[in-house]
ZAMARGU-4260 file (C-alpha; in steps of 0.2 Angstrom, whole numbers, plus 5000, padded with zeros to 4 digits):
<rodrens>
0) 4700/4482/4735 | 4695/4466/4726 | 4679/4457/4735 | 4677/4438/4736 | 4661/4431/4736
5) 4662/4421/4751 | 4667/4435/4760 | 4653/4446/4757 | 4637/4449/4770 | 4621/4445/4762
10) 4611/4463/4763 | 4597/4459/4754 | 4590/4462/4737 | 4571/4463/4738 | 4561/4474/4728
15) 4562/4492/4740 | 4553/4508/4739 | 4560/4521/4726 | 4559/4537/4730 | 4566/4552/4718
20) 4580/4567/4724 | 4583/4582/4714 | 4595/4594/4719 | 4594/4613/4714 | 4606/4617/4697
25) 4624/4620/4703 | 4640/4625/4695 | 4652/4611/4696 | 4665/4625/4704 | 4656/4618/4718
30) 4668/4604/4720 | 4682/4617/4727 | 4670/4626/4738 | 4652/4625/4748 | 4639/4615/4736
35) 4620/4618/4738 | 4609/4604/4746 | 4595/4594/4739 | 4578/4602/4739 | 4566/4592/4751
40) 4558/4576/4744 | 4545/4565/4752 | 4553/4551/4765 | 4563/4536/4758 | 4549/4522/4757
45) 4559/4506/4767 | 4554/4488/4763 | 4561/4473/4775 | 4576/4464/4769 | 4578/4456/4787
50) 4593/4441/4786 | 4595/4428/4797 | 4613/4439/4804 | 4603/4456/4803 | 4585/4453/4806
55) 4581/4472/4808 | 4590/4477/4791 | 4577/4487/4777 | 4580/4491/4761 | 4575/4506/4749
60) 4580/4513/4732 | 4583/4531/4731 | 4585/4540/4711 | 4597/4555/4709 | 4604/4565/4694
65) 4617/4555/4685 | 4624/4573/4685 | 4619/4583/4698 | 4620/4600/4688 | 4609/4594/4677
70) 4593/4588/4689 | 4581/4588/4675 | 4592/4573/4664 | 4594/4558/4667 | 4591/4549/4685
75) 4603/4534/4693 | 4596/4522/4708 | 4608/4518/4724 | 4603/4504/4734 | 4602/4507/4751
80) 4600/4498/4769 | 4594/4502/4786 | 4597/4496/4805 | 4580/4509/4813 | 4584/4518/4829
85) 4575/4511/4843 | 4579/4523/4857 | 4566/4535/4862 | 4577/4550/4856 | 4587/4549/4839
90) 4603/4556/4835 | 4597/4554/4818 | 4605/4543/4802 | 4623/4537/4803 | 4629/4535/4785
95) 4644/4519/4783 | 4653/4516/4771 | 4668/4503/4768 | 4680/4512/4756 | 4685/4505/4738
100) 4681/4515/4730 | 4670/4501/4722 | 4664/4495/4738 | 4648/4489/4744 | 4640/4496/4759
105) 4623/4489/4761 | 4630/4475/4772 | 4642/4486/4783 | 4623/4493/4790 | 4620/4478/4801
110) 4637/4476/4805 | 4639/4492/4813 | 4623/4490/4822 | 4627/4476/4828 | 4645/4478/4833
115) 4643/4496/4843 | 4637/4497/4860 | 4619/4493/4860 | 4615/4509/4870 | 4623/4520/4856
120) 4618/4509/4842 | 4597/4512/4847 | 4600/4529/4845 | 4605/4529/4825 | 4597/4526/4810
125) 4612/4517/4804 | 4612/4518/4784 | 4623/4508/4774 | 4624/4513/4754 | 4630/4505/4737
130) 4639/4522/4731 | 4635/4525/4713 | 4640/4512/4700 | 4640/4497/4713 | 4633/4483/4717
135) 4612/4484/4717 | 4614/4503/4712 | 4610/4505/4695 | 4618/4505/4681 | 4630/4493/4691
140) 4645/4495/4681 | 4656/4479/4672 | 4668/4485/4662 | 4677/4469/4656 | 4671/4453/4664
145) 4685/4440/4663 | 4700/4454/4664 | 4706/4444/4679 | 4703/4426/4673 | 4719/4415/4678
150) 4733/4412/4673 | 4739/4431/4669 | 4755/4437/4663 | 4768/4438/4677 | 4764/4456/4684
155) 4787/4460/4683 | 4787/4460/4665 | 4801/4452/4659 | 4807/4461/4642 | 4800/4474/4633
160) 4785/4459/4625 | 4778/4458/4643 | 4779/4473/4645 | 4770/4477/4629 | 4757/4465/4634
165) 4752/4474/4648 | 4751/4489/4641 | 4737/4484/4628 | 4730/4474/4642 | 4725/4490/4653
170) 4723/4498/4635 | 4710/4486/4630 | 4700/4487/4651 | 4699/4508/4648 | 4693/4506/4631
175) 4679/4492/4635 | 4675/4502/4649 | 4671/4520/4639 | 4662/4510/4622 | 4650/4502/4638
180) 4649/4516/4649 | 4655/4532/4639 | 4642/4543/4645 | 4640/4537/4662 | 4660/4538/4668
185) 4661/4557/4668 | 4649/4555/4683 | 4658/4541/4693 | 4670/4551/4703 | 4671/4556/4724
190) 4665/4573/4721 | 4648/4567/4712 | 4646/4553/4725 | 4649/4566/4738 | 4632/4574/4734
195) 4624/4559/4733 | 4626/4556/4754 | 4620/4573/4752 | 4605/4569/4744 | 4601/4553/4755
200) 4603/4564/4768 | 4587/4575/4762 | 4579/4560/4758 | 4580/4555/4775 | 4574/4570/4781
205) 4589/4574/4793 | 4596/4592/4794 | 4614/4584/4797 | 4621/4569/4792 | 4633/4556/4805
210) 4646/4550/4796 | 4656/4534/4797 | 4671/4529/4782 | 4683/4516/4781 | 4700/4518/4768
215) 4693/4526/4755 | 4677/4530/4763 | 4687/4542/4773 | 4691/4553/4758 | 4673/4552/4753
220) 4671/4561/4769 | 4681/4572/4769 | 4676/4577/4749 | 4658/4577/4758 | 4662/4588/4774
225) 4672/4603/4760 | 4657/4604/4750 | 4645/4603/4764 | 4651/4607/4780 | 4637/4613/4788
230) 4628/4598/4784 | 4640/4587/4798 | 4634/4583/4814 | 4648/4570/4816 | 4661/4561/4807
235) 4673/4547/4813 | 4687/4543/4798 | 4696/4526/4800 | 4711/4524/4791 | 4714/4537/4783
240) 4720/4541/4763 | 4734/4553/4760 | 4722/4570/4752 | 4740/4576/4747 | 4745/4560/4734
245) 4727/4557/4727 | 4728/4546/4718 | 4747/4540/4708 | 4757/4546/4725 | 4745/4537/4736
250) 4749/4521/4727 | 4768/4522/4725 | 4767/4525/4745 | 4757/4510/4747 | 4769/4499/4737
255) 4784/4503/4748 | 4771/4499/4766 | 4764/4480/4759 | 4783/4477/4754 | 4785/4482/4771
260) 4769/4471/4778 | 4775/4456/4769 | 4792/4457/4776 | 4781/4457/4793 | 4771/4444/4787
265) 4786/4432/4784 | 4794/4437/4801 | 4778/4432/4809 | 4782/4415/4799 | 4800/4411/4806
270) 4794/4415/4823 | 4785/4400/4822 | 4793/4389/4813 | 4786/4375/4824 | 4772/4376/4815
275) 4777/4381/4797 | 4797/4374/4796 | 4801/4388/4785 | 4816/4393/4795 | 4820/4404/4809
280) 4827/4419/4797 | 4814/4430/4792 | 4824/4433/4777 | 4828/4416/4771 | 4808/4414/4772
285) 4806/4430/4763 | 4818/4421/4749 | 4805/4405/4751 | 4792/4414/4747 | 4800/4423/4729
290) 4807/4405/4724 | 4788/4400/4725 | 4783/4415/4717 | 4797/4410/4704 | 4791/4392/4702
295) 4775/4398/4698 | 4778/4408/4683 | 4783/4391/4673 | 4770/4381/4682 | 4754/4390/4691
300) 4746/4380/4703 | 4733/4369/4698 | 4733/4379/4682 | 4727/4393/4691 | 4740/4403/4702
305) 4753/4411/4692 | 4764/4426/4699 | 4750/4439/4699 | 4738/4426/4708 | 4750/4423/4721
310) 4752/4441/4722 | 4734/4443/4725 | 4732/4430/4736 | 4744/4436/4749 | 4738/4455/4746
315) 4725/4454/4757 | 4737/4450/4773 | 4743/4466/4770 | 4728/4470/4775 | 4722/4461/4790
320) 4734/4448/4800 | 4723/4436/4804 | 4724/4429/4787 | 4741/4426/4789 | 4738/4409/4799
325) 4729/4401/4782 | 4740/4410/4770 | 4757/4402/4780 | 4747/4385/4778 | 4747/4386/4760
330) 4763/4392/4759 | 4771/4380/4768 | 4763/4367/4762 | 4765/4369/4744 | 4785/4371/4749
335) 4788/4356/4761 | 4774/4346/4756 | 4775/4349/4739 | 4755/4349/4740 | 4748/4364/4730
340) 4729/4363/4734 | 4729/4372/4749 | 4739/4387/4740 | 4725/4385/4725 | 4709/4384/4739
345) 4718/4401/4747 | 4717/4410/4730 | 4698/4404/4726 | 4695/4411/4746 | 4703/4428/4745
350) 4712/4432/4725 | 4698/4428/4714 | 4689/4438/4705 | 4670/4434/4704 | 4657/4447/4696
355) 4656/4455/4711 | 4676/4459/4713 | 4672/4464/4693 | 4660/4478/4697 | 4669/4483/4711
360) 4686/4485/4700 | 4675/4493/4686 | 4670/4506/4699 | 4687/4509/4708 | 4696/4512/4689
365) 4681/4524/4686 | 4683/4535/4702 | 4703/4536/4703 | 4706/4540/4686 | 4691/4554/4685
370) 4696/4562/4704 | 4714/4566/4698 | 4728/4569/4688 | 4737/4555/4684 | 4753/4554/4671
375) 4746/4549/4654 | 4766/4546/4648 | 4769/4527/4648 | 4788/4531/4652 | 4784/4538/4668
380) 4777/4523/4673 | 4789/4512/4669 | 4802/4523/4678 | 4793/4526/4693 | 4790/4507/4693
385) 4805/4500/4692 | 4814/4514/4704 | 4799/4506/4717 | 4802/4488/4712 | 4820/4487/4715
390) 4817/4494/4734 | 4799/4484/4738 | 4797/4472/4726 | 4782/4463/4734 | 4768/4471/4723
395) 4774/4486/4715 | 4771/4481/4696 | 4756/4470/4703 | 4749/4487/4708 | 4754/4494/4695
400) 4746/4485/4681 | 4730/4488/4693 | 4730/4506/4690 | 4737/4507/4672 | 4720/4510/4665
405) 4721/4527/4672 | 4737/4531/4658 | 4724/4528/4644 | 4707/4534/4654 | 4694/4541/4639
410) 4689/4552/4651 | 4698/4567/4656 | 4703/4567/4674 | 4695/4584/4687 | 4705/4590/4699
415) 4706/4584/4718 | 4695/4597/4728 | 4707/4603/4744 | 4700/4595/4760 | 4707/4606/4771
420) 4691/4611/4785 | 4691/4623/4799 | 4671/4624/4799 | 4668/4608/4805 | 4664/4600/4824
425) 4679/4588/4831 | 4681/4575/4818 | 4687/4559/4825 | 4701/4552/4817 | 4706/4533/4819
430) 4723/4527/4811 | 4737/4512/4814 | 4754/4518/4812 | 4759/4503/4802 | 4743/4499/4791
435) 4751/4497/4772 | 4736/4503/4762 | 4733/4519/4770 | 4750/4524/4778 | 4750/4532/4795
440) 4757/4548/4786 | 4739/4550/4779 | 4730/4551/4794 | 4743/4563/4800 | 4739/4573/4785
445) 4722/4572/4788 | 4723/4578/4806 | 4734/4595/4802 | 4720/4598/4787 | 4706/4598/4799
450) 4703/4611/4813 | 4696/4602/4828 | 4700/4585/4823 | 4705/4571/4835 | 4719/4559/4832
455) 4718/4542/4839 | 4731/4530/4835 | 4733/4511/4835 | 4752/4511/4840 | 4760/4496/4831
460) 4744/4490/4822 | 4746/4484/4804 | 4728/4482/4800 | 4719/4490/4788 | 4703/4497/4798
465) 4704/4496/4817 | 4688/4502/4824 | 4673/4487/4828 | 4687/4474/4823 | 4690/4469/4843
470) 4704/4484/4848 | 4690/4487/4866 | 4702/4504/4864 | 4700/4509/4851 | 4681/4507/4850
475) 4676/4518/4867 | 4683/4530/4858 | 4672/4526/4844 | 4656/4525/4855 | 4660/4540/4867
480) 4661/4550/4852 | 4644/4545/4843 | 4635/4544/4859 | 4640/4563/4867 | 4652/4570/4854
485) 4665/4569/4864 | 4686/4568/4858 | 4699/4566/4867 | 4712/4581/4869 | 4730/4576/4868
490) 4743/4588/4878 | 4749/4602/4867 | 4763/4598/4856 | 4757/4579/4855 | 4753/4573/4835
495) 4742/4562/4843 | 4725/4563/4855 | 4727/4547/4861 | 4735/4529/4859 | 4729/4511/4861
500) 4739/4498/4861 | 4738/4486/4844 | 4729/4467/4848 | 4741/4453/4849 | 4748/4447/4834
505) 4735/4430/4828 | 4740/4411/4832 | 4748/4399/4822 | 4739/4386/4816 | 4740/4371/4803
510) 4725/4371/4797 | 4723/4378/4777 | 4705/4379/4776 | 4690/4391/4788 | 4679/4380/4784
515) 4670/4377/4802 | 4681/4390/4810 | 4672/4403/4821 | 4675/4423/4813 | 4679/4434/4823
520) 4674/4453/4822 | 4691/4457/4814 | 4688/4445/4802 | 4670/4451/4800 | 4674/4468/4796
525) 4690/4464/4783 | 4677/4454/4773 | 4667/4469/4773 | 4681/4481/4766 | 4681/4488/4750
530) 4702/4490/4751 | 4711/4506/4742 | 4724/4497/4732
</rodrens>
């Protein structure tokens, strides 16, 4: 989920036009059934925010309810961004957003413009969105800034004082975050930012919305399409989270597929070894990489990347493969060259934690521990954990101490609306079968719970988010399907609608810096983000 400064796209922060949304009184029983729409408002009053990779983007401001049963209190902004249609007929707006929760959307608007068939691009309104609490929307939440500053305690608590230590650690996080936002966090959740796309939609004027989600985005949704399915004109889900283990399940699933996707990633290392001379034996590379791990603990590297860093430095290859080219470089240079910078330069690129990876964190605490239930009994924790850890060790208590706020939230959790749909049009579903933040098992899920829907599956992909990242399969299924509506049928019996093949697996290469290096649209795309951990 974490965003690194250098990865993010530029949307723009001019002054925009505000306009004012406020939805007609509802009971929040709403959340497990149909909710009513926004009354009309005037149109949203765009500005130019043109950058030199977007030059058509626009900006606006649009105020909601803070709660939307109560439309007369007090109002929140969400920043938003448009790419304008340009084609003589509209299919009207195409709402994107990158997961998290806690990402930020306004930049995925250019990307997706740019990055769809130009033929099906002119003919939306593509509307990217900072969901409530994020980024430009205001207030933009910052719970406690510093609570990933390096070095941190080793994230395998050795002993019952490291353990303790990061208990009060996630103690202190939920506590700074209800003194400094107690009476905004019963409002930072998936069902309230649901009615917030509802609300842009009626600000934009459009009887229906088009929908694009990434991760997270995809549960967004599918929250959205329960409470307002009468309100979708078209939806396309990629990577899909589990609606059946929101959110404690969903996590413990995720640890065992990044243990999985580092054992990947470290078989993709001893096959070329020419380039890394880490060995031949994926598992003796796999024991490389833990006696690093273990060698860090008593010395991080360049006072800076402890256990935990490490951890999140490597994280994001469990994301995306093509990081793993730098991330061996570091790797193996810090083990046969004894030369730590590169390991340290990786961590600044992809594990830090700058303001912005702050707010987003802030935001993705706030929504997982209001959607759901989750175990407020520290001994269930450290059960589960340690059951998990001895099986996939890579990042369980990494992910762990991620989510512990959640055990001592001051705000009581709702319950997960069901997301099962059979009043929708064909939703198109996009999923790899071995991506390790939302496990294939979700999309799965997703496709049984929604009449209609269309499967298509990246078979043997690992990354997270496969559409507009280069698989040319994957994306005429994309852009056949926002361009006509079409879906494609599967025979009868099949799970899935259609396969593509995954892309090949990325290059070696030496080199432990991008500095100069060309991005590719996968690349792109994974900067983009905002990851479900």
């Amino acid at each position: 989920m974490r965003k690194r400064a250098g990865m993010l796209i530029a949307a723009g922060a001019l002054a925009a036009g505000t306009v004012t949304v406020l939805p007609a009184p509802t009971s929040a029983s709403a959340a497990n059934g149909h909710a009513p729409s926004p009354r009309p408002v005037a149109p949203v009053a765009w500005t130019d925010c043109a950058t030199k990779a977007y030059p058509k983007l626009q900006c606006a401001t649009l105020k909601v309810p803070l709660d939307h049963d109560n439309p007369a209190g007090r109002m929140i902004s969400l920043a938003l961004t448009r790419v304008p249609h340009t084609a003589t007929t509209s299919q009207g707006p195409l709402l994107v957003n990158p997961g998290g929760p806690g990402g930020s959307g306004r930049g995925l608007a250019g990307y997706v413009a740019a990055s769809l068939p130009a033929k099906v691009a002119a003919q939306y309104d593509v509307i990217g969105f900072d969901p409530r609490g994020v980024g430009k929307s205001e207030p933009a939440l910052n719970c406690r800034p510093g609570h990933f500053a390096p070095v941190r305690p080793d994230s395998v608590p050795v002993g019952a004082e490291d353990e303790r230590a990061g208990v009060e650690r996630a103690q202190t996080f939920a506590k700074a975050c209800g003194e400094k936002y107690g009476d905004v966090l019963p409002y930072i959740d998936t069902v309230s930012t649901a009615r917030d796309l509802d609300a842009i939609r009626a600000a934009l004027g459009a009887p229906k919305l088009n929908y694009l989600g990434y991760s997270y985005g995809t549960y967004l949704g599918a929250v959205y399409a329960r409470l307002y399915p009468q309100r979708v004109r078209r939806m396309a889900l990629d990577s899909v989270v589990n609606p059946h283990g929101v959110w404690y399940e969903d996590n413990i699933a995720q640890d065992f597929a990044f243990d999985t996707r580092h054992k990947d990633f470290t078989a993709w290392v001893a096959r070329n070894d020419a380039t890394y001379r880490l060995g031949t034996d994926p598992a003796a590379v796999e024991a490389a990489w833990y006696r690093m791990r273990e060698a860090l603990r008593t010395t991080p590297a360049g006072g800076k990347v402890g256990p935990g860093e490490l951890e999140d430095t490597f994280l994001p290859g469990g994301y995306y493969n093509g990081y793993w080219p730098r991330l061996a470089a570091a790797f193996a240079a810090y083990v046969k060259d004894k030369d730590a910078a590169p390991l340290v330069k990786a961590y600044e690129d992809y594990g830090a934690a700058d303001a912005t990876a702050e707010n987003g964190y802030s935001v993705y605490t706030s929504v997982q521990c209001r959607d759901a239930a989750w175990p407020r009994d520290w001994n269930v924790w450290r059960s589960d954990n340690w059951d998990v850890h001895a099986k996939a060790p890579f990042s369980t208590w990494n992910n762990a101490w991620y989510n512990a706020p959640c055990a001592f939230w001051p705000v009581d959790s709702r319950t997960a609306p069901d997301v099962g749909n059979d009043e929708l049009p064909p939703v198109l579903i996009l999923q790899a079968t071995e991506d390790a933040a939302t496990p294939f098992e979700g999309g799965v899920a997703l496709h049984r719970m929604v009449s209609g829907s269309s499967l298509v599956v990246e078979d043997g992909g690992g990354n997270h988010g496969v559409s507009l990242a280069g698989n040319a399969c994957v994306d005429q299924h994309l852009a056949a399907y926002l361009s006509t509506g079409t879906v494609p049928r599967g025979a009868k019996g099949a799970e899935a609608d259609a396969v593509c093949e995954t892309l090949p697996e990325p290059a070696p290469a030496k080199a432990t810096s991008t500095r100069g290096a060309a991005r590719d649209a996968g690349t792109t795309l994974h900067g983009m983000l905002g990851h479900v951990r």
